[in-house]
BAKE-123126 format. One record per residue (C-alpha): x, y, z; residue in three letters. Coordinates in Angstrom, 2 decimals. Layout:
<donus>
> X|Y|Z|ALA
...
</donus>
This chain:
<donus>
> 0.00|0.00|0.00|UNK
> 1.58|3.30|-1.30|UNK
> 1.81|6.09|1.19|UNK
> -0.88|7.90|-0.61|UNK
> -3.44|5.31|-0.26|UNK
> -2.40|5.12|3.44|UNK
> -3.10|9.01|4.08|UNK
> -6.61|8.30|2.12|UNK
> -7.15|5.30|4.48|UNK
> -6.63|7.84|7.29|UNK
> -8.73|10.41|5.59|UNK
> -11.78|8.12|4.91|UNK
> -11.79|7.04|8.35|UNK
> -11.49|10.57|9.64|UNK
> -14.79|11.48|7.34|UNK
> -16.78|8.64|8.16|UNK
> -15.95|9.21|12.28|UNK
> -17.31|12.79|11.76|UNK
> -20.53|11.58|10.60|UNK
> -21.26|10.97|14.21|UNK
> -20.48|14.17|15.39|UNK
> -22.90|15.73|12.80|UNK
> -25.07|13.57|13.43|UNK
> -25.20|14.36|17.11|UNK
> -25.13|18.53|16.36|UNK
> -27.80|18.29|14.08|UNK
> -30.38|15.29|15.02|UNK
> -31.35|17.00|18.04|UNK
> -32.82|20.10|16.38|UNK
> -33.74|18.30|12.52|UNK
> -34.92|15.50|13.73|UNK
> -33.76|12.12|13.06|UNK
> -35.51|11.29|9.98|UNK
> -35.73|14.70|8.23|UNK
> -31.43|14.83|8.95|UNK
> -30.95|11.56|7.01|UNK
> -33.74|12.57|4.31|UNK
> -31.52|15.49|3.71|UNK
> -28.12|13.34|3.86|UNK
> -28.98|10.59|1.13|UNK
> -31.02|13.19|-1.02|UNK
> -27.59|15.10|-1.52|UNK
> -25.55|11.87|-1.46|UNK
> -27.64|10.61|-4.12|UNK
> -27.61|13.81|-6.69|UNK
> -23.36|13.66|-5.90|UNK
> -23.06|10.00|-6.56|UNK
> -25.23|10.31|-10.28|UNK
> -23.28|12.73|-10.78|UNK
> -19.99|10.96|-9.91|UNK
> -21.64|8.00|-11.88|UNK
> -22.39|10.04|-14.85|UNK
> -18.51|11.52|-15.11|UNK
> -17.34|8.07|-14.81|UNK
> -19.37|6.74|-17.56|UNK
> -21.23|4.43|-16.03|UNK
> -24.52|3.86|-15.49|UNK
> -27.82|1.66|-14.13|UNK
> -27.06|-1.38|-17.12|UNK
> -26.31|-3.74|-14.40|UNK
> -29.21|-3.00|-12.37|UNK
> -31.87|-3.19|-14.71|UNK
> -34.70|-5.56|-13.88|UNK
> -33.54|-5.49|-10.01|UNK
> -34.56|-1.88|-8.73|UNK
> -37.05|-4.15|-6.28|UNK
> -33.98|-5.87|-5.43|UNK
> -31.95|-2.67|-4.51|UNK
> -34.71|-0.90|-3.33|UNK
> -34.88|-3.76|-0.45|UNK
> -31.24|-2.95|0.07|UNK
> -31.15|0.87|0.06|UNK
> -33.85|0.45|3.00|UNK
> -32.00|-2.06|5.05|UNK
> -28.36|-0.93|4.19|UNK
> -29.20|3.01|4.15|UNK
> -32.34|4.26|4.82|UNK
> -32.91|2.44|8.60|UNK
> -29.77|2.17|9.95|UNK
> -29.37|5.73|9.17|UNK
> -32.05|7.02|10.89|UNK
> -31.48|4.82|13.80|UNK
> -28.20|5.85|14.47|UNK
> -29.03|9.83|14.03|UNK
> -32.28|8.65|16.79|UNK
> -29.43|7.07|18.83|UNK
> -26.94|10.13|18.41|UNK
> -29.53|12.32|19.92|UNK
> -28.89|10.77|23.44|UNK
> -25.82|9.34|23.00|UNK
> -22.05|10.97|22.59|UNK
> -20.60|10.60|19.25|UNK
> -17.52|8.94|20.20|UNK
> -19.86|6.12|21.72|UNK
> -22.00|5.91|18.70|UNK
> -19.33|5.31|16.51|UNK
> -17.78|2.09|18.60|UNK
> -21.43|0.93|18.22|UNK
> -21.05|0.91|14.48|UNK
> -17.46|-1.23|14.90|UNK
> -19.68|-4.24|15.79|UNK
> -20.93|-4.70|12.44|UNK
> -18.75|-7.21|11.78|UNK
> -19.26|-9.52|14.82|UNK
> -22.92|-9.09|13.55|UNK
> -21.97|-10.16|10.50|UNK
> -20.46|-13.47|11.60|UNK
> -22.97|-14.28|13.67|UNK
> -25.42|-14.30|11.13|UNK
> -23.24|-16.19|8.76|UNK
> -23.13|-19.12|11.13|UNK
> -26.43|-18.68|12.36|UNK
> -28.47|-18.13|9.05|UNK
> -26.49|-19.36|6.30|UNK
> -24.56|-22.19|8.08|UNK
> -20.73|-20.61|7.56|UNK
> -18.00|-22.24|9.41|UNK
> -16.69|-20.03|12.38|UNK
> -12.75|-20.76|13.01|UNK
> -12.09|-20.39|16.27|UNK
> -10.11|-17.37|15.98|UNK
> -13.48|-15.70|14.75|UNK
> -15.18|-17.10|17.41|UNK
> -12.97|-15.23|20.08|UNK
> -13.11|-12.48|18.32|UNK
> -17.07|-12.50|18.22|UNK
> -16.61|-13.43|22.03|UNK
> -14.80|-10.60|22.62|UNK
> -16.02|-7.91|20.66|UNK
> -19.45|-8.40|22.64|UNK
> -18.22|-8.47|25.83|UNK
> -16.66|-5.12|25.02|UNK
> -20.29|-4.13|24.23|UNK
> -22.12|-4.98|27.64|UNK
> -18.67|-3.26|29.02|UNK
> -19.43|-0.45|26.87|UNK
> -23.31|0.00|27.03|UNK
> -23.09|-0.83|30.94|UNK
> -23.11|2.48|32.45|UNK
> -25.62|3.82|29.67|UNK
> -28.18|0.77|30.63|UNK
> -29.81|2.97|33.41|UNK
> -32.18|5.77|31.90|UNK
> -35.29|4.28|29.57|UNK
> -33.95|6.74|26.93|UNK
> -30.41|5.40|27.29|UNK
> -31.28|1.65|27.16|UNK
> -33.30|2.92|23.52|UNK
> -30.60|4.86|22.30|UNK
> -28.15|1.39|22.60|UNK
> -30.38|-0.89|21.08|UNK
> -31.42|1.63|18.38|UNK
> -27.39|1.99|17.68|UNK
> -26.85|-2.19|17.77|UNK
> -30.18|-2.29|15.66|UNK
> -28.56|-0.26|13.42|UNK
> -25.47|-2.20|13.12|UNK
> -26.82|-5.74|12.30|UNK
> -29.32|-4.42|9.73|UNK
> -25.55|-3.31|8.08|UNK
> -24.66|-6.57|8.82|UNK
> -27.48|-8.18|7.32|UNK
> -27.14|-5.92|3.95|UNK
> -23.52|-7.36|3.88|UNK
> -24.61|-10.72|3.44|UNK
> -27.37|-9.81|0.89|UNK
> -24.80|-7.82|-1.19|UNK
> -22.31|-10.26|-1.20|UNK
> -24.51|-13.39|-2.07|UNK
> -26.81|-11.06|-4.81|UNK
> -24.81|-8.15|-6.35|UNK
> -21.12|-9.59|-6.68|UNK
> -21.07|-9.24|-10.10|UNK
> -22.37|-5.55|-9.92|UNK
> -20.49|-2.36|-10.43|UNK
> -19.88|-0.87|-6.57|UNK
> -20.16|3.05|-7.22|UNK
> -23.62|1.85|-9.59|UNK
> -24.98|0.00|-6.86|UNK
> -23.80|2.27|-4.41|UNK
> -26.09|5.16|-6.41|UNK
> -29.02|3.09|-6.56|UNK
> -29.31|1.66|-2.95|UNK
> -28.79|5.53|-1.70|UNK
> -30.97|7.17|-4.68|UNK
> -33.60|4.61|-3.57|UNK
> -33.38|5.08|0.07|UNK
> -33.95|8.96|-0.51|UNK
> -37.43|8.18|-2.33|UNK
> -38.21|5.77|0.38|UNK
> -37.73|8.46|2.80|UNK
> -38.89|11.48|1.08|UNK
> -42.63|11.00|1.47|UNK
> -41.94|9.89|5.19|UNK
> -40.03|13.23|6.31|UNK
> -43.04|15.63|6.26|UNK
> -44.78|13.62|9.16|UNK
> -41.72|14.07|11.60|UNK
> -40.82|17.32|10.75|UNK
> -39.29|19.54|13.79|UNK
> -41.38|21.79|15.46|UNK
> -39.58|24.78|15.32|UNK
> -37.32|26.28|12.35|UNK
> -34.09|24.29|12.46|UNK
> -31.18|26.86|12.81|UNK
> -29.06|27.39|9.83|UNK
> -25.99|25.28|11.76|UNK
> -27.77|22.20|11.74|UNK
> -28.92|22.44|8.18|UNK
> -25.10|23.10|7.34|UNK
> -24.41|19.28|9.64|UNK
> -27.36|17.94|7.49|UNK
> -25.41|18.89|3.77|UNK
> -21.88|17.93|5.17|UNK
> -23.34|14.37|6.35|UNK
> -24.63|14.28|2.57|UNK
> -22.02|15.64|0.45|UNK
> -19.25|14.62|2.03|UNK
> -19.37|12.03|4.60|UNK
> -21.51|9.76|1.99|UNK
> -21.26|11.05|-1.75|UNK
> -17.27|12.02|-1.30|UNK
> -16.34|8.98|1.13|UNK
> -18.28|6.43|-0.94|UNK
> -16.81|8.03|-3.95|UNK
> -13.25|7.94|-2.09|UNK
> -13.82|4.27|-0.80|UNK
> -14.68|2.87|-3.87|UNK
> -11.79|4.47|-5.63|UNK
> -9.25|3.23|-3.13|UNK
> -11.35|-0.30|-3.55|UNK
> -10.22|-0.58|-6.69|UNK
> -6.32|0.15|-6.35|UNK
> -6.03|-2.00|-2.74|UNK
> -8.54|-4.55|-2.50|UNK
> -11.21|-4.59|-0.31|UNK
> -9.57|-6.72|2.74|UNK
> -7.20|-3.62|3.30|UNK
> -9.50|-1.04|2.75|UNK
> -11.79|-2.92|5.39|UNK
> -9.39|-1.66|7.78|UNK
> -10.99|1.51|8.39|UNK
> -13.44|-0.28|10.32|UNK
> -10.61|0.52|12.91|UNK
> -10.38|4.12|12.19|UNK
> -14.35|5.25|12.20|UNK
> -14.33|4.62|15.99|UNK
> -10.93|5.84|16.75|UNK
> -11.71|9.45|14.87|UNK
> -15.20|9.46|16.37|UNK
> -14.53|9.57|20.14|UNK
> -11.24|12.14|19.04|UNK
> -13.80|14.56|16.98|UNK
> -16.30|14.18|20.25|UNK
> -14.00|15.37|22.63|UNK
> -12.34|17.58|20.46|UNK
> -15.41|19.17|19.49|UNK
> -18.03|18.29|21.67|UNK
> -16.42|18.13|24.67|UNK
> -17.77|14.71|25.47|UNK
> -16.23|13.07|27.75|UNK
> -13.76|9.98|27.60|UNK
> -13.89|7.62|30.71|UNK
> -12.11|4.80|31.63|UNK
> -15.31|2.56|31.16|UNK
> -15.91|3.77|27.30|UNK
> -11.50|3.39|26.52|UNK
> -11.48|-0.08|28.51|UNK
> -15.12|-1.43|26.14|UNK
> -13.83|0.19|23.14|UNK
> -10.85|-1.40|22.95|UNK
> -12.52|-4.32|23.76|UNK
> -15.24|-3.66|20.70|UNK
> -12.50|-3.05|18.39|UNK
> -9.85|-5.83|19.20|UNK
> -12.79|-8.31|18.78|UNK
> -13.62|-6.69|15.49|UNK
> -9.88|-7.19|14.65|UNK
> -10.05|-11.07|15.19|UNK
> -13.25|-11.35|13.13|UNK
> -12.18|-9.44|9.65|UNK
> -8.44|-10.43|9.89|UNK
> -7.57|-12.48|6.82|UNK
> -10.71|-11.80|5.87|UNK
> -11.96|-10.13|2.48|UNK
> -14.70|-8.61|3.75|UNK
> -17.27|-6.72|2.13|UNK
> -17.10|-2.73|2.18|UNK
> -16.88|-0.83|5.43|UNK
> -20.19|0.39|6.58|UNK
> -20.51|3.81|7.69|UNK
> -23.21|6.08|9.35|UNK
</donus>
């Protein structure tokens, strides 16, 4: 890996770590599903266009938009929203760990549901990686609205998980940045006639508005456009590795900016979260990094 594909490594996991923090500025006062409404609606006009430059187009999804539709709801649309519902109690940094368990989810389900052999290493790591969840989630299991806010954020992760599988069994063959554009174009008309019945009471402020068209244009149309790019010079089991990063640049960016605070508790169950991620993908050529 050249030292330029490194610093875009770094880059794309610094992007997809703010996402939380935007998230968190902006869900309070948008609401959660008007927020992501706004965030795919942009993403999807920048990733046509990026489409369009590159030449390509919807050939290879023709006869499947019921197909991708399915997918732009479970891979996009909900987790989306739950994790902007989640970021409205939670601290970013702690939302973003939340989103490192996607892949434990996503080898649970493959032994579970479609029968995959676990090697033991995986199993650890799935072991592991949960235990650093309950370690994690512990001290936010108290308040009603807390308890919600974690299972919104886990809900969150294993419907990526769950998308994972479907991609990789059903759209192998197909173009990433194409399917890409038509899972997030179709999760914007899924949630376009949905936004006007949880609109915010009150006229959102121009700052969170500004959160809402960063979260679009750049931490999904530029960072899918980025990851997809960087797919195709690396390989996807090395680019997987910003799973690592999202977390690590979304508690820095909450305390940096936030001023949340880091405890011993949240340092102790991330590692934890993020180690047993490491077992689970290593060696592994996963499917892309999922981001919120």
């Amino acid at each position: 890996m050249s030292a330029r594909d490194r610093l875009i490594l770094v880059l794309l996991g610094a992007i997809w770590g703010s996402s939380f923090l935007f998230m968190r500025v902006a869900a309070p006062e948008l609401g959660a599903v008007p927020l992501i409404t706004l965030r795919v609606g942009i993403a999807a006009l920048f990733l046509l266009a990026a489409l369009r430059l590159r030449g390509g187009g919807f050939g290879a999804l023709r006869g499947r938009w019921a197909e991708v539709t399915l997918l732009g709801a479970v891979n996009t649309a909900l987790p989306f929203c739950l994790f902007a519902w989640a970021t409205r109690t939670l601290p970013a940094g702690f939302s973003s760990v939340l989103n490192a368990t996607v892949p434990l989810f996503g080898a649970l389900l493959g032994f579970l549901v479609w029968s995959e052999r676990l090697a033991l290493r995986k199993v650890a790591g799935m072991l592991l990686g949960f235990a650093g969840v309950v370690l994690l989630a512990w001290p936010k299991l108290t308040a009603p609205s807390e308890r919600l806010a974690v299972a919104a954020g886990l809900a969150a992760a294993l419907l990526y998980a769950i998308a994972a599988h479907h991609a990789r069994r059903r759209f192998t063959a197909t173009p990433p940045l194409a399917l890409a554009t038509g899972t997030t174009l179709a999760a914007a008309l899924l949630l376009l006639p949905v936004a006007p019945f949880f609109l915010p009471p009150a006229t959102p402020s121009w700052h969170s508005i500004a959160c809402g068209v960063v979260l679009g244009v750049v931490c999904t149309g530029f960072a899918y456009a980025l990851y997809f790019a960087l797919l195709a010079r690396i390989g996807t089991a090395r680019a997987t590795t910003v799973t690592f990063l999202v977390p690590l640049f979304g508690v820095i960016w909450g305390v940096l900016f936030l001023a949340e605070a880091f405890t011993f508790a949240m340092a102790i169950g991330g590692a934890v979260v993020v180690a047993g991620t490491a077992l689970v993908v290593a060696g592994a050529a996963a499917r892309p990094a999922r981001a919120s």
